[in-house]
mmCIF file of the C-alpha atoms, coordinates in Angstrom:
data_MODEL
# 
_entry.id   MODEL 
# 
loop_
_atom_site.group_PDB 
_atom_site.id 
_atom_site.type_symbol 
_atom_site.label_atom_id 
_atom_site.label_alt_id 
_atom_site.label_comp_id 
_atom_site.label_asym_id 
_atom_site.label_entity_id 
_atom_site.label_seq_id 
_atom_site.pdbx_PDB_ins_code 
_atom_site.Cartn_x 
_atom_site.Cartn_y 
_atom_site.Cartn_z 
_atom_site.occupancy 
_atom_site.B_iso_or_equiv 
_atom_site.pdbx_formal_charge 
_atom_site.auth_seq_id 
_atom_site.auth_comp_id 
_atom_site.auth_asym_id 
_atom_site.auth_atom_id 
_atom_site.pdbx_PDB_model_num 
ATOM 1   C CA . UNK A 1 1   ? 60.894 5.758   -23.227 1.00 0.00 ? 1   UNK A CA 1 
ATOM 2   C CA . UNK A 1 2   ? 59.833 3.997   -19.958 1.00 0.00 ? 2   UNK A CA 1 
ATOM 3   C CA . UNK A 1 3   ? 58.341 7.370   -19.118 1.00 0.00 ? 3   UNK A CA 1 
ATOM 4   C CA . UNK A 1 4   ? 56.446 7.423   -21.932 1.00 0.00 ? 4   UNK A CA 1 
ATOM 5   C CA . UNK A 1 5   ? 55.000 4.030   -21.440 1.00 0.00 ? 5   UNK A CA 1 
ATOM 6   C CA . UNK A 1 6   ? 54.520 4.754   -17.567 1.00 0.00 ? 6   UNK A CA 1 
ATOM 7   C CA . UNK A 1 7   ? 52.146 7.851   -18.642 1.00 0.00 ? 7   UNK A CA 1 
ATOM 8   C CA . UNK A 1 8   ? 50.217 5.880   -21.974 1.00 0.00 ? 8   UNK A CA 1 
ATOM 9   C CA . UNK A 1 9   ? 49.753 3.116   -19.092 1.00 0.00 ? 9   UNK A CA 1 
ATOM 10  C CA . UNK A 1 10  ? 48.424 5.659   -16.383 1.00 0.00 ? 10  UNK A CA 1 
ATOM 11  C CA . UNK A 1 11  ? 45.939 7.591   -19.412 1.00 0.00 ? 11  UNK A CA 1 
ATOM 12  C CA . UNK A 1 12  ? 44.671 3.960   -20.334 1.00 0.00 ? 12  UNK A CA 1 
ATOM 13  C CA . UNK A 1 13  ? 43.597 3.208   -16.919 1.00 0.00 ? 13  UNK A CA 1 
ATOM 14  C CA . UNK A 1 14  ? 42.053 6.567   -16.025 1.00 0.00 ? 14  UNK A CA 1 
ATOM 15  C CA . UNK A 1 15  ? 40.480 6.065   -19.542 1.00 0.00 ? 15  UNK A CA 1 
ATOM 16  C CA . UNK A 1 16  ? 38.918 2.538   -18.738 1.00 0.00 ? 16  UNK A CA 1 
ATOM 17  C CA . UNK A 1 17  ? 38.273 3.663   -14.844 1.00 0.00 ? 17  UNK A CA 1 
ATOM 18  C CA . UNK A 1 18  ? 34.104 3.922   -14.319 1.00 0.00 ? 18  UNK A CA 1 
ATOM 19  C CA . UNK A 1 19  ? 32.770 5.499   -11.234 1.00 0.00 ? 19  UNK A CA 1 
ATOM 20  C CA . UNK A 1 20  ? 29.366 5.840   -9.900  1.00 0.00 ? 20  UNK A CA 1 
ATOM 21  C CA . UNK A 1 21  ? 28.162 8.463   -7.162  1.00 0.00 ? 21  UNK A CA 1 
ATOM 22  C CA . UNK A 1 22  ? 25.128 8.173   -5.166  1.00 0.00 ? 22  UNK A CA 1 
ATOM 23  C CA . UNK A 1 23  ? 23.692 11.314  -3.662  1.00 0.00 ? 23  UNK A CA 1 
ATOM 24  C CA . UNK A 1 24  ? 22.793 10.947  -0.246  1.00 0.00 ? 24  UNK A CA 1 
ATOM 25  C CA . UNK A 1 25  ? 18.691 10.953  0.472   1.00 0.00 ? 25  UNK A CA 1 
ATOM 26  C CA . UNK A 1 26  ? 17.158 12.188  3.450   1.00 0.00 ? 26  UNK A CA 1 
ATOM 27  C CA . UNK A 1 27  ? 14.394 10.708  5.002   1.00 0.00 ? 27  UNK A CA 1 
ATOM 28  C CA . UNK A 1 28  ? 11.722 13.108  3.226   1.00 0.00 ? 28  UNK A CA 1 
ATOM 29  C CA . UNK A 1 29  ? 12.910 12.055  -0.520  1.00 0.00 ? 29  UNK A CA 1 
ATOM 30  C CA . UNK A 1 30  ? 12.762 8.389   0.723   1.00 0.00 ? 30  UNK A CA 1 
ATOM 31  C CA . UNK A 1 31  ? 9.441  8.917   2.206   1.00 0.00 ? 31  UNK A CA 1 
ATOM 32  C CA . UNK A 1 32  ? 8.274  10.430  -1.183  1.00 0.00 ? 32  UNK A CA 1 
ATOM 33  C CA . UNK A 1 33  ? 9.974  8.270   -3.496  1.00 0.00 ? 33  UNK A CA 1 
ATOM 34  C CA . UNK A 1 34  ? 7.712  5.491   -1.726  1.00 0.00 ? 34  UNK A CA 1 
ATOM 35  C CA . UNK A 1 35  ? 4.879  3.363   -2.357  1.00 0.00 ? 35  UNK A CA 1 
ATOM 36  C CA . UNK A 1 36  ? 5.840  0.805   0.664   1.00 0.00 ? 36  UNK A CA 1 
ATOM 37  C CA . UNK A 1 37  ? 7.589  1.371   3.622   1.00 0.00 ? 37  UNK A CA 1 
ATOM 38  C CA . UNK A 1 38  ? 7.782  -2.022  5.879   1.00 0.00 ? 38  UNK A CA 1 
ATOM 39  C CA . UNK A 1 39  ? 9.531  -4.113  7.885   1.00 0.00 ? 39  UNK A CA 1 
ATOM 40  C CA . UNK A 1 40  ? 9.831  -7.289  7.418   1.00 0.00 ? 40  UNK A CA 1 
ATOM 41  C CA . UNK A 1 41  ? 12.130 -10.714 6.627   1.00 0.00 ? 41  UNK A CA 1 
ATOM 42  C CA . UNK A 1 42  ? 13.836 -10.869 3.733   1.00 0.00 ? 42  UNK A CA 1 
ATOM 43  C CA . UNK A 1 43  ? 12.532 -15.001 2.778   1.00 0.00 ? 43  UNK A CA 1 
ATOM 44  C CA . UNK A 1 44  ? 14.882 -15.780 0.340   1.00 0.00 ? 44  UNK A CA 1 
ATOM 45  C CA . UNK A 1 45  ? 16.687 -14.351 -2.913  1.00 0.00 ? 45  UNK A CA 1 
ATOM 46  C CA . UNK A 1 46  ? 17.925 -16.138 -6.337  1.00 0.00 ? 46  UNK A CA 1 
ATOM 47  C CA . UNK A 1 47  ? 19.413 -14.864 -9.171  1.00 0.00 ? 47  UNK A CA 1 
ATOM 48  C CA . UNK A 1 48  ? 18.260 -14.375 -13.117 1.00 0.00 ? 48  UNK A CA 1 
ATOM 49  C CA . UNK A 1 49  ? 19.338 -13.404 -16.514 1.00 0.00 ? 49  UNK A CA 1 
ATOM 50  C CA . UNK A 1 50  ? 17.245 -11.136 -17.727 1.00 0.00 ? 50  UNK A CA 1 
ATOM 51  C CA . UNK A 1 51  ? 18.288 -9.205  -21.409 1.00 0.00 ? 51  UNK A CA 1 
ATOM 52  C CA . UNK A 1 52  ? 21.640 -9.490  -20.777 1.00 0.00 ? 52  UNK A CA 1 
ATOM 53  C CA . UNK A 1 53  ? 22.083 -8.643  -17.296 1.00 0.00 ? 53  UNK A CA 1 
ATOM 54  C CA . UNK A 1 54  ? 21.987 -10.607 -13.727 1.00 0.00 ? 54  UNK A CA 1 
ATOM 55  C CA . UNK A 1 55  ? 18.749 -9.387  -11.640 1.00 0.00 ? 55  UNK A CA 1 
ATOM 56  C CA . UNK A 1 56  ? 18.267 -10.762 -7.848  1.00 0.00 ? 56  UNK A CA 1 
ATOM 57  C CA . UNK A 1 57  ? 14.922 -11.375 -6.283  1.00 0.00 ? 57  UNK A CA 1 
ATOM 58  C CA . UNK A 1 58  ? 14.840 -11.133 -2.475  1.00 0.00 ? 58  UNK A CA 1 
ATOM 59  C CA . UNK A 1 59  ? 11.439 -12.426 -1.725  1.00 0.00 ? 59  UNK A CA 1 
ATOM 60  C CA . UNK A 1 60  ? 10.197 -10.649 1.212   1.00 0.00 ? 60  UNK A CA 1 
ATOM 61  C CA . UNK A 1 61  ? 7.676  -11.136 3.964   1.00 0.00 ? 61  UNK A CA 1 
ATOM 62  C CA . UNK A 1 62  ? 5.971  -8.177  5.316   1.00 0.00 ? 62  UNK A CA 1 
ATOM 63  C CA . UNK A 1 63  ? 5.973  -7.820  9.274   1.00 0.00 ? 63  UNK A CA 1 
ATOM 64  C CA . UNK A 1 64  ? 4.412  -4.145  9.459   1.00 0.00 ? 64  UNK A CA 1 
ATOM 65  C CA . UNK A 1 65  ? 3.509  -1.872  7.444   1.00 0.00 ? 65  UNK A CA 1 
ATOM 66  C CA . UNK A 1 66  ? 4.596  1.902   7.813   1.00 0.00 ? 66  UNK A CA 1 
ATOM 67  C CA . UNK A 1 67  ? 3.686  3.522   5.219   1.00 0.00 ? 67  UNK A CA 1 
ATOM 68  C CA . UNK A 1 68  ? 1.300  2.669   2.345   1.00 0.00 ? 68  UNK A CA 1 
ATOM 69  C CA . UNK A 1 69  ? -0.091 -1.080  1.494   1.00 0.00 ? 69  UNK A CA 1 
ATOM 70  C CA . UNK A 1 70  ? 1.198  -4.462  1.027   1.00 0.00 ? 70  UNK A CA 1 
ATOM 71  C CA . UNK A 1 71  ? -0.523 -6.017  -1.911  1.00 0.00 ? 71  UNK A CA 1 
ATOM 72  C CA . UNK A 1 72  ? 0.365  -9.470  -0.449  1.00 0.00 ? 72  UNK A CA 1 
ATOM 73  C CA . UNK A 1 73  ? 2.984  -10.918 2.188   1.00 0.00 ? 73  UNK A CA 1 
ATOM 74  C CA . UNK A 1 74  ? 5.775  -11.830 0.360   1.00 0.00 ? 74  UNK A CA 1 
ATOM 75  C CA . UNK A 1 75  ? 6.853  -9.010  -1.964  1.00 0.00 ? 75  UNK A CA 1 
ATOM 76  C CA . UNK A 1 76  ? 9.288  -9.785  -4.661  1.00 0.00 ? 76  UNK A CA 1 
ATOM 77  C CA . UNK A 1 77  ? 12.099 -6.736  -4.516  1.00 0.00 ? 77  UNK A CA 1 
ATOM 78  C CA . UNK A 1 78  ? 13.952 -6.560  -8.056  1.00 0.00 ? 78  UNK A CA 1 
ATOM 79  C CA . UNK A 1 79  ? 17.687 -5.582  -7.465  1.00 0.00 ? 79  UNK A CA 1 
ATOM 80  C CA . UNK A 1 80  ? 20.467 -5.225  -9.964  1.00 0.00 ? 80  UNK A CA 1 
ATOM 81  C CA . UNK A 1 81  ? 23.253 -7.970  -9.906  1.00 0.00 ? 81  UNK A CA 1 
ATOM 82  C CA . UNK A 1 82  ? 23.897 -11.325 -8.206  1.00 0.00 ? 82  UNK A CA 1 
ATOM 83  C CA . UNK A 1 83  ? 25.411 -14.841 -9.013  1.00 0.00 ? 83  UNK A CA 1 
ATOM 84  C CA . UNK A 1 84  ? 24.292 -17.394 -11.971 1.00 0.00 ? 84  UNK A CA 1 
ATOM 85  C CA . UNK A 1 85  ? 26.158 -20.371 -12.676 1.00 0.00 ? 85  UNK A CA 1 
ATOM 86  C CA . UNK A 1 86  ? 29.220 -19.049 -11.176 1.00 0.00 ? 86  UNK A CA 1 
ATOM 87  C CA . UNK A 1 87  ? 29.570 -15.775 -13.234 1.00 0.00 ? 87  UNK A CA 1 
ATOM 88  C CA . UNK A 1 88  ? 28.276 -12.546 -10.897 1.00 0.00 ? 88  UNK A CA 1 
ATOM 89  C CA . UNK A 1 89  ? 27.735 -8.659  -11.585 1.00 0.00 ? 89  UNK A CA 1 
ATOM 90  C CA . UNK A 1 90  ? 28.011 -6.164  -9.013  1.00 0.00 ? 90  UNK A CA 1 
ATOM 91  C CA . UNK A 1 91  ? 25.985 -3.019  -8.831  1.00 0.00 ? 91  UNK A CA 1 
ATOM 92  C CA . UNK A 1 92  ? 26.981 -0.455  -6.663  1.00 0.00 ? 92  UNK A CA 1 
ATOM 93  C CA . UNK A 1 93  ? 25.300 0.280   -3.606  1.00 0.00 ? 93  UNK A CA 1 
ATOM 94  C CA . UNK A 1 94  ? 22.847 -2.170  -4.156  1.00 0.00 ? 94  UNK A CA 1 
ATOM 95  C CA . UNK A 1 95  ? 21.809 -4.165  -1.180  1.00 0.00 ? 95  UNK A CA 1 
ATOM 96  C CA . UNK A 1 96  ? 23.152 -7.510  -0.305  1.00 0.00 ? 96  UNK A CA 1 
ATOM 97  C CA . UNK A 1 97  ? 20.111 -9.150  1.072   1.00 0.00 ? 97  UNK A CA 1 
ATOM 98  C CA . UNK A 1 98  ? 20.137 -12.074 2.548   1.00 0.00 ? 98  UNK A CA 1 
ATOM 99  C CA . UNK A 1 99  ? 17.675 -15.272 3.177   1.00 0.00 ? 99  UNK A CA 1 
ATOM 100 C CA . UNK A 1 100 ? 16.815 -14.589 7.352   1.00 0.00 ? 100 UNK A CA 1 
ATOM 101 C CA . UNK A 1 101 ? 17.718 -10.422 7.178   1.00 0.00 ? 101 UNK A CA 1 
ATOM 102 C CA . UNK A 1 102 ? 15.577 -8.611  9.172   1.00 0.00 ? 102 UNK A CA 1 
ATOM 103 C CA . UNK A 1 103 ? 15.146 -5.179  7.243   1.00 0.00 ? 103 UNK A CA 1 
ATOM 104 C CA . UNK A 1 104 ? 12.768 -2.456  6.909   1.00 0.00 ? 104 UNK A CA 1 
ATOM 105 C CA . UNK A 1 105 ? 12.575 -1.407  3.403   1.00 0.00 ? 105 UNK A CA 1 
ATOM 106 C CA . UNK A 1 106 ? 11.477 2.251   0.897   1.00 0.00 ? 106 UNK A CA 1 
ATOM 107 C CA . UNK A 1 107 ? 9.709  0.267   -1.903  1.00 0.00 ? 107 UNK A CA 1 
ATOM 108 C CA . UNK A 1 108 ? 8.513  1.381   -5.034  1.00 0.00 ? 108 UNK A CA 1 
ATOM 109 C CA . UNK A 1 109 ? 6.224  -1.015  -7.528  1.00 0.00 ? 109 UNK A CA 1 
ATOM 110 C CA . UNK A 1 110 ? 7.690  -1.447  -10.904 1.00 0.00 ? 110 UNK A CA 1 
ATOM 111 C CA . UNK A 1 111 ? 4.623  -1.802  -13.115 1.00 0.00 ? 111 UNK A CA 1 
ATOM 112 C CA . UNK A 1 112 ? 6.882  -3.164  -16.287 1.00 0.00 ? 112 UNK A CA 1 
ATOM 113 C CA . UNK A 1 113 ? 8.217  -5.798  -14.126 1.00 0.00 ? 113 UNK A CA 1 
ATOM 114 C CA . UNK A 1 114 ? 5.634  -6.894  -11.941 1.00 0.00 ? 114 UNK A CA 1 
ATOM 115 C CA . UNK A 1 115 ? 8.049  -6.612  -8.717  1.00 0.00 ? 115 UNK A CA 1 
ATOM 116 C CA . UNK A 1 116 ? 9.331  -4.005  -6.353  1.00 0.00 ? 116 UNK A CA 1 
ATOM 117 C CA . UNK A 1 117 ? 13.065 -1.732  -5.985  1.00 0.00 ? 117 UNK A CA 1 
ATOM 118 C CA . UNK A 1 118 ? 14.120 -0.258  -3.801  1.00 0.00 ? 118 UNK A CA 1 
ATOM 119 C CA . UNK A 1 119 ? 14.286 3.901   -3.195  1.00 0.00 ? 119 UNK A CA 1 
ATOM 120 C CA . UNK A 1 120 ? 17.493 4.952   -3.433  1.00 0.00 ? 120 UNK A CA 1 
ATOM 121 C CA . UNK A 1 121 ? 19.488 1.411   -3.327  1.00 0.00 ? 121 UNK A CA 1 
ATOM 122 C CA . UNK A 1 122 ? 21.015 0.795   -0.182  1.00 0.00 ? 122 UNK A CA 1 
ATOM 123 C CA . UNK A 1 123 ? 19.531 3.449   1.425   1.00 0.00 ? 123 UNK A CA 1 
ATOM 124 C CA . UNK A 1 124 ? 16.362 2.510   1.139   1.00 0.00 ? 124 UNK A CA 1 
ATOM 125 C CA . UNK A 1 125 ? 17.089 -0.785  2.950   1.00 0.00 ? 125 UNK A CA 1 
ATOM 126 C CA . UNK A 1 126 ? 18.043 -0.546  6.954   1.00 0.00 ? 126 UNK A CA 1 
ATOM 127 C CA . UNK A 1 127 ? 18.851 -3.845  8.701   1.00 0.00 ? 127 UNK A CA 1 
ATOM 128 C CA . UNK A 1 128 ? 16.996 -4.065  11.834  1.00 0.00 ? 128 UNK A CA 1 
ATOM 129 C CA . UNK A 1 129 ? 18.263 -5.741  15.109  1.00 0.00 ? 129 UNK A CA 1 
ATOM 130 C CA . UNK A 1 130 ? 16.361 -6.688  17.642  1.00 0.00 ? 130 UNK A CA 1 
ATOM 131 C CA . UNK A 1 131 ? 17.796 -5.845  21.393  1.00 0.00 ? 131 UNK A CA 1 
ATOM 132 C CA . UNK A 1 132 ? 16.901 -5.533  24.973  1.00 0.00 ? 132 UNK A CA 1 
ATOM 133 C CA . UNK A 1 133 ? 16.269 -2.129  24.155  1.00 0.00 ? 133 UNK A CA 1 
ATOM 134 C CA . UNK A 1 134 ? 14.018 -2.612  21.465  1.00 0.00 ? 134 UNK A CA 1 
ATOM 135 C CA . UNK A 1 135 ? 14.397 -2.573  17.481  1.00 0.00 ? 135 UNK A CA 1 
ATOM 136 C CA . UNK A 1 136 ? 17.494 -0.594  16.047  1.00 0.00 ? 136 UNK A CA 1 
ATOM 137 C CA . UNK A 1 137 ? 17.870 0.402   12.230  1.00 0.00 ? 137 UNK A CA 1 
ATOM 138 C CA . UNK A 1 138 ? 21.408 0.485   10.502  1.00 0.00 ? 138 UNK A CA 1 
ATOM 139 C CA . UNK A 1 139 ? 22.139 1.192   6.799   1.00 0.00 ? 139 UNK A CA 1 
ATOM 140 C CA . UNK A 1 140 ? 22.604 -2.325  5.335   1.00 0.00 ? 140 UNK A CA 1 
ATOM 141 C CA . UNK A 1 141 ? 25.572 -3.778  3.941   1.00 0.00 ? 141 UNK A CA 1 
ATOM 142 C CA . UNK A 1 142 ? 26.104 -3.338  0.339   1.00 0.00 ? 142 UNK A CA 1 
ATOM 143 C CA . UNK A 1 143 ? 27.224 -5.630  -2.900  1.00 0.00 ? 143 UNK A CA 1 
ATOM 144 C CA . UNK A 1 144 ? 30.552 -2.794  -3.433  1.00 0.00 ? 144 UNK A CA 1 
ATOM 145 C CA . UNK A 1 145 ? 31.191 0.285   -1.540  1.00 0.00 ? 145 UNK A CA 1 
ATOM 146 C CA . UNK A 1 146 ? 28.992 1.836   0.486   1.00 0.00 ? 146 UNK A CA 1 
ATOM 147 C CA . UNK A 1 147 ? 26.589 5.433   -0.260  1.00 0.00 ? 147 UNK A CA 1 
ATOM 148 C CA . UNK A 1 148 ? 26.493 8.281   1.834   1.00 0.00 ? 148 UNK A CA 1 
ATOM 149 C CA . UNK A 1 149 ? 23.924 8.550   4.033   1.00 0.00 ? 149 UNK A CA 1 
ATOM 150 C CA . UNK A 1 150 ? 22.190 11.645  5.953   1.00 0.00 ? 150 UNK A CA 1 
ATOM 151 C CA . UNK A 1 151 ? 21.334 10.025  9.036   1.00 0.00 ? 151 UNK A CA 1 
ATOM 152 C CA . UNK A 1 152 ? 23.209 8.932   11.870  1.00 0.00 ? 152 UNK A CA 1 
ATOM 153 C CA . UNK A 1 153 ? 23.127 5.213   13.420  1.00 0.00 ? 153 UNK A CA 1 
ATOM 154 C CA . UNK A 1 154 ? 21.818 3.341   14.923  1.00 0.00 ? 154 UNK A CA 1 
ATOM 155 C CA . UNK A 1 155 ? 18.069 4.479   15.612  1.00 0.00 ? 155 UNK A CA 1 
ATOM 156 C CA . UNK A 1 156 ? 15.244 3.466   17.443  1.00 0.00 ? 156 UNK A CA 1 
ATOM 157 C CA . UNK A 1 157 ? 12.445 1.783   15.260  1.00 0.00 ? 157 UNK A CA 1 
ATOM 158 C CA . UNK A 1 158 ? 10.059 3.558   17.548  1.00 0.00 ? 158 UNK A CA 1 
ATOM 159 C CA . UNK A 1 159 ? 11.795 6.790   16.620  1.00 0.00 ? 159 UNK A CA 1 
ATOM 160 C CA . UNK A 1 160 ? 11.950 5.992   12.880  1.00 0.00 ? 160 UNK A CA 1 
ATOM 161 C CA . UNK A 1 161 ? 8.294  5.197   12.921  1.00 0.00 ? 161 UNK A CA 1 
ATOM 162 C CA . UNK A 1 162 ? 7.447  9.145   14.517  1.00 0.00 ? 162 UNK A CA 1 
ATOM 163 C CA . UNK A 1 163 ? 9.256  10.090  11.793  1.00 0.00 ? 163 UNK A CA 1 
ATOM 164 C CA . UNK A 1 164 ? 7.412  8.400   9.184   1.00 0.00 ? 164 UNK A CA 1 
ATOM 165 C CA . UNK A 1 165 ? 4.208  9.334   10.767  1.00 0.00 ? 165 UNK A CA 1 
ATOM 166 C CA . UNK A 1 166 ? 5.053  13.290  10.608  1.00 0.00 ? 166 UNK A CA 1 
ATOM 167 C CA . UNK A 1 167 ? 6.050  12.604  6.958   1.00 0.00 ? 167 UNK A CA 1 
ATOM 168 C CA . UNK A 1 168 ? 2.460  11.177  5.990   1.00 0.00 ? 168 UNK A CA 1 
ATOM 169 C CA . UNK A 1 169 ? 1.004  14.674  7.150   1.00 0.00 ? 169 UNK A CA 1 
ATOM 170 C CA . UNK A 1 170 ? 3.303  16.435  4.469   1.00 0.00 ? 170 UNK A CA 1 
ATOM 171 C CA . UNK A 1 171 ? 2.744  15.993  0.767   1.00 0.00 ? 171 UNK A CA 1 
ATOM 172 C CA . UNK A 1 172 ? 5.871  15.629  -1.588  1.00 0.00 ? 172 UNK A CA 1 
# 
């Protein structure tokens, strides 16, 4: 009997279990996925209910632009989940911005909305550190889990930027 209940148990949670897999983007379906690629500060973010779900707005100030153009300075970036009135959502892999992050960001405009998301959730959003070296991107740090990535970290924004240059010469 206790066997029996010990497998109904196990069935009921593989039943209920939910999993969600991001495949890892390389630079070139980032690059093509985009309408915006900057750097920039991330301003501030606050959270909404919007049909049912929680949406966060990280308000975002463009520093330079890479690739593409900024329609203004501060660019509000749409991302699934965040905190209202003490009840949150997660979203996997989606970026946990932060008021004072210094990021460079793969944007895409949302016509329907009238705001921005980002290519391929957190990898579409690299934290960028400033050292005596110069400006280093790293994958950011994400709401739950973490996604694969292609590249390997950190690298030089000078580097990154080559990149992105070469890219602009190819068409998707």
């Amino acid at each position: 009997m206790s066997r029996m209940l010990f497998a109904g148990l196990i069935m009921l949670a593989a039943i209920n279990a939910h999993a969600t897999y991001l495949d890892p983007m390389p630079i070139e379906a980032l690059h093509a996925r985009a309408d915006l690629i900057a750097t920039g500060n991330i301003t501030h973010v606050h959270a909404q209910w919007e049909d049912g779900r929680i949406y966060s707005y990280a308000h975002f100030a463009t520093a330079e632009t890479l690739v593409g153009t900024s329609p203004t300075e501060d660019i509000a970036i749409r991302i699934p989940g965040g905190e209202v009135d003490g009840l949150g959502m997660l979203a996997f892999g989606a970026p946990d911005l932060r008021g004072g992050d210094h990021v460079l960001l793969f944007l895409r405009r949302d016509p329907y909305a009238r705001s921005w998301h980002i290519v391929g959730f957190n990898q579409g959003a690299l934290s960028l550190r400033l050292t005596e070296d110069g400006a280093l991107l790293e994958p950011s740090s994400t709401t739950e889990g973490s996604v694969p990535t292609t590249h390997s970290w950190p690298v030089t924004l000078r580097d990154y930027r080559e990149v992105l240059t070469q890219l602009d010469g190819v068409s998707p």
